[in-house]
N, C-alpha and C positions, 0 to 999 in steps of 0.2 A: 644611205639612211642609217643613223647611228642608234642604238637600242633603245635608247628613251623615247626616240623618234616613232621607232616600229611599235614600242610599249603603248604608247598615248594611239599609234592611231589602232591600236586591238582593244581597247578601252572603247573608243570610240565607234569602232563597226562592232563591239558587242551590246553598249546599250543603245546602238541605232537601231539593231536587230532587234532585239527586246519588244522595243516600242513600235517600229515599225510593221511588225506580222499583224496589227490591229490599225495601224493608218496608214501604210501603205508610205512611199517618196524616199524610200531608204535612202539612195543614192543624190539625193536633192544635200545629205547631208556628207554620207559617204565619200563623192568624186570630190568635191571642193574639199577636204582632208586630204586626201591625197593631191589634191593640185600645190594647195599649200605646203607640202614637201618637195616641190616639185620632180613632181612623175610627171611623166611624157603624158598628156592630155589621151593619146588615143591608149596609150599602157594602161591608163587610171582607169578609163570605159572597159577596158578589157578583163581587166582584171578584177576591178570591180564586179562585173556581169560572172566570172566562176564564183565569186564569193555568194552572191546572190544563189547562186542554184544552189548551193550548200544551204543556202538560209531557207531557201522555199519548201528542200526536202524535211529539214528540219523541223520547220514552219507546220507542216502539212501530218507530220507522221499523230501529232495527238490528236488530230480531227478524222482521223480512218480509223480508230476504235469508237470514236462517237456518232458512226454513220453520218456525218454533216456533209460531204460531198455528195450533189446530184449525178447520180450515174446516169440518168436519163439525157443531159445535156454533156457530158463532159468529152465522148467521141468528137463532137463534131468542135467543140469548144475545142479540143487539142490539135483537129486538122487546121483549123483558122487560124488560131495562135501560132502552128507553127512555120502555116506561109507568110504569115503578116513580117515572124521574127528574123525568116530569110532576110525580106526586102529590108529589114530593118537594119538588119547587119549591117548587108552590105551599102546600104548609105554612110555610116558611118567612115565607109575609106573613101568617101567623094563629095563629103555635105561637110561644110562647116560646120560645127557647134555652136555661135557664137549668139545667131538669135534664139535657141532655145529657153532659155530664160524668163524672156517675155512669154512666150506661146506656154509655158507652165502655167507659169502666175497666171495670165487668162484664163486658162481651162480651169488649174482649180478652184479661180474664184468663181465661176461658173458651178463646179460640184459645189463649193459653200453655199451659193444663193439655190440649190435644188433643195440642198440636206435643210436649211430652214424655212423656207416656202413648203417642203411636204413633211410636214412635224412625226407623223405616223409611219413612216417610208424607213424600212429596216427594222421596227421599232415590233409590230406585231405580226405574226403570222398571215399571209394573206387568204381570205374567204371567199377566192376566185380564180382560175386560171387568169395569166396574161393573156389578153388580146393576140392576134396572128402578126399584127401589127408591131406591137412590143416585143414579142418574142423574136420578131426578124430585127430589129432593130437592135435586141441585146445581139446575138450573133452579127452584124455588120458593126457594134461596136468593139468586139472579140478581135475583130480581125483589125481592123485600122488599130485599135491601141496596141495589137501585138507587132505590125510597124515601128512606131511608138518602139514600147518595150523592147524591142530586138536593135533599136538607134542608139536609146540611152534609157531607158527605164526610169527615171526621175517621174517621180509623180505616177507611173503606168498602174501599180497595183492599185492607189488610192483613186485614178478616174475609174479603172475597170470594177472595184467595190461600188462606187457610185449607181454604174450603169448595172449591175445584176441587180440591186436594190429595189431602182429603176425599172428596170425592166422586163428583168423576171420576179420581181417583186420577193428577192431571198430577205430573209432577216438578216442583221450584221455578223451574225456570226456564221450564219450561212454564207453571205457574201466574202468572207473574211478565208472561211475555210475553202471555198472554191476557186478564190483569184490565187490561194497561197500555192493550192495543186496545177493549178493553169501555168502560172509565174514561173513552175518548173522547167515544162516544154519552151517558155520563150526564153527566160536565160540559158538553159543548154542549150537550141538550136544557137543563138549568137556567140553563145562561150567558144562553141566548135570551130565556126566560120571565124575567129580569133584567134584561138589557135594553127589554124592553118594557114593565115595573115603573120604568124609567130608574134604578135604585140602582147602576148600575157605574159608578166612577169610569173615563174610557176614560185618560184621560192615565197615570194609575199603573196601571192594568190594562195597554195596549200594554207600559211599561216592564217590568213583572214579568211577562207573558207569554213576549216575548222574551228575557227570563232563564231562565223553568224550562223553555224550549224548549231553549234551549243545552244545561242541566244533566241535562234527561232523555235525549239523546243520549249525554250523558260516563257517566249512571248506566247505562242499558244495555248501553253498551259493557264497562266493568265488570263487571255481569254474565253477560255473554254468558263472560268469561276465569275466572270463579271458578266449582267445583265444589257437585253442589246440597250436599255436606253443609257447606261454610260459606256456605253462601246460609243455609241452615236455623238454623245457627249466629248470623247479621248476623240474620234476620228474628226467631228466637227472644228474643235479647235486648233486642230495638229492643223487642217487644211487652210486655215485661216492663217494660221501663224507662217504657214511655210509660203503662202501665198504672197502676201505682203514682201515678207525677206526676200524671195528672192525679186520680187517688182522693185521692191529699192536697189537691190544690188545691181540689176541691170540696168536702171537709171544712174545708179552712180558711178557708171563705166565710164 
């Protein structure tokens, strides 16, 4: 990879960062840049995934002076996320990649058709605890997306936003601040078990690291000043748009 090459893709996982601590599918844009240079398909997941926990710490640090994370959920959120992220890993040395593409575009046009059918969902504080029902259901989808997340992360923050909305009924910036701190425990448990696979490149993994660290700080702080109904607004049409692109791109294989 020659310096223009490296220059363009820190450009690119820094305003992917940016935008994505608010919607979530970093890596829907992230790993297809580096594929296009070509990096070794499981190198790009790997290395990709250390960039990510840079981005998540990052992500996360200006929502822990504004109290936005729930402490009451997040123990048991960080147990699930990080057995989910094991199994997740280690699929990634024995599972193709090739149908994921499709199973994305599914789910999140699935999250799109939730985020418009419940117009109020994110949007206002809720006037009720979740149901026993809901609440188990936000913690079993904790743990499957952090499968998910721990395989390939593509889309994981933006369904797991979905589902606290969902399910524990957080506002989006609540959802936004809680998957960012969650997102931590799943990209370091899989960054680990990649490392010791040795597929992370460290030299361009440090460098894009300390990019989406930057960028996740600039995207929080952003969010932290915009209102959840255009958080809902940015997060609805990111999902729409990422949906679609990649349903063509796997059709047009």
């Amino acid at each position: 990879m020659d310096t223009i090459q490296l220059f363009i893709l820190i450009i690119i996982f820094f305003l992917t960062s940016v935008i994505s601590v608010i919607t979530g599918s970093t890596s829907l844009i992230t790993v297809p840049a580096m594929l296009q240079l070509s990096i070794e398909p499981r190198t790009a997941l790997a290395t990709n995934m250390m960039a990510l926990t840079f981005m998540s710490v990052g992500g996360t640090l200006p929502f822990i002076g504004k109290r936005a994370i729930d402490s009451s959920r997040v123990p048991l959120l960080i147990v699930l996320t990080f057995l989910g992220s094991i199994i997740g890993a280690l699929l990634v040395l024995v599972v193709p990649v090739k149908s994921m593409p499709l199973i994305i575009s599914i789910l999140m046009i699935i999250v799109a058709t939730f985020s418009i059918t419940n117009r109020n969902a994110g949007i206002v504080s809720p006037t009720k605890t979740p149901s026993l029902i809901a609440e188990t259901s936000g913690y079993v989808a904790t743990f499957v997306l952090g499968i998910y997340g721990g395989f390939f992360s593509g889309g994981y923050v933006t369904m797991l936003t979905a589902a606290y909305v969902s399910f524990f009924r957080m506002t989006f910036v609540g959802a936004i601040a809680n998957t960012k701190f969650i997102n931590i425990f799943s990209s370091l448990v899989a960054t680990i078990i990649f490392i010791t696979r040795g597929i992370v490149d460290y030299k361009l993994g440090i460098m894009l690291s300390i990019t989406m660290f930057i960028g996740g700080i600039v995207g929080s702080r952003v969010a932290l000043k915009l209102s959840n109904i255009w958080l809902r607004r940015i997060f609805l049409t990111t999902v729409i748009t990422l949906a679609f692109k990649t349903l063509l791109d796997f059709v047009a294989r």
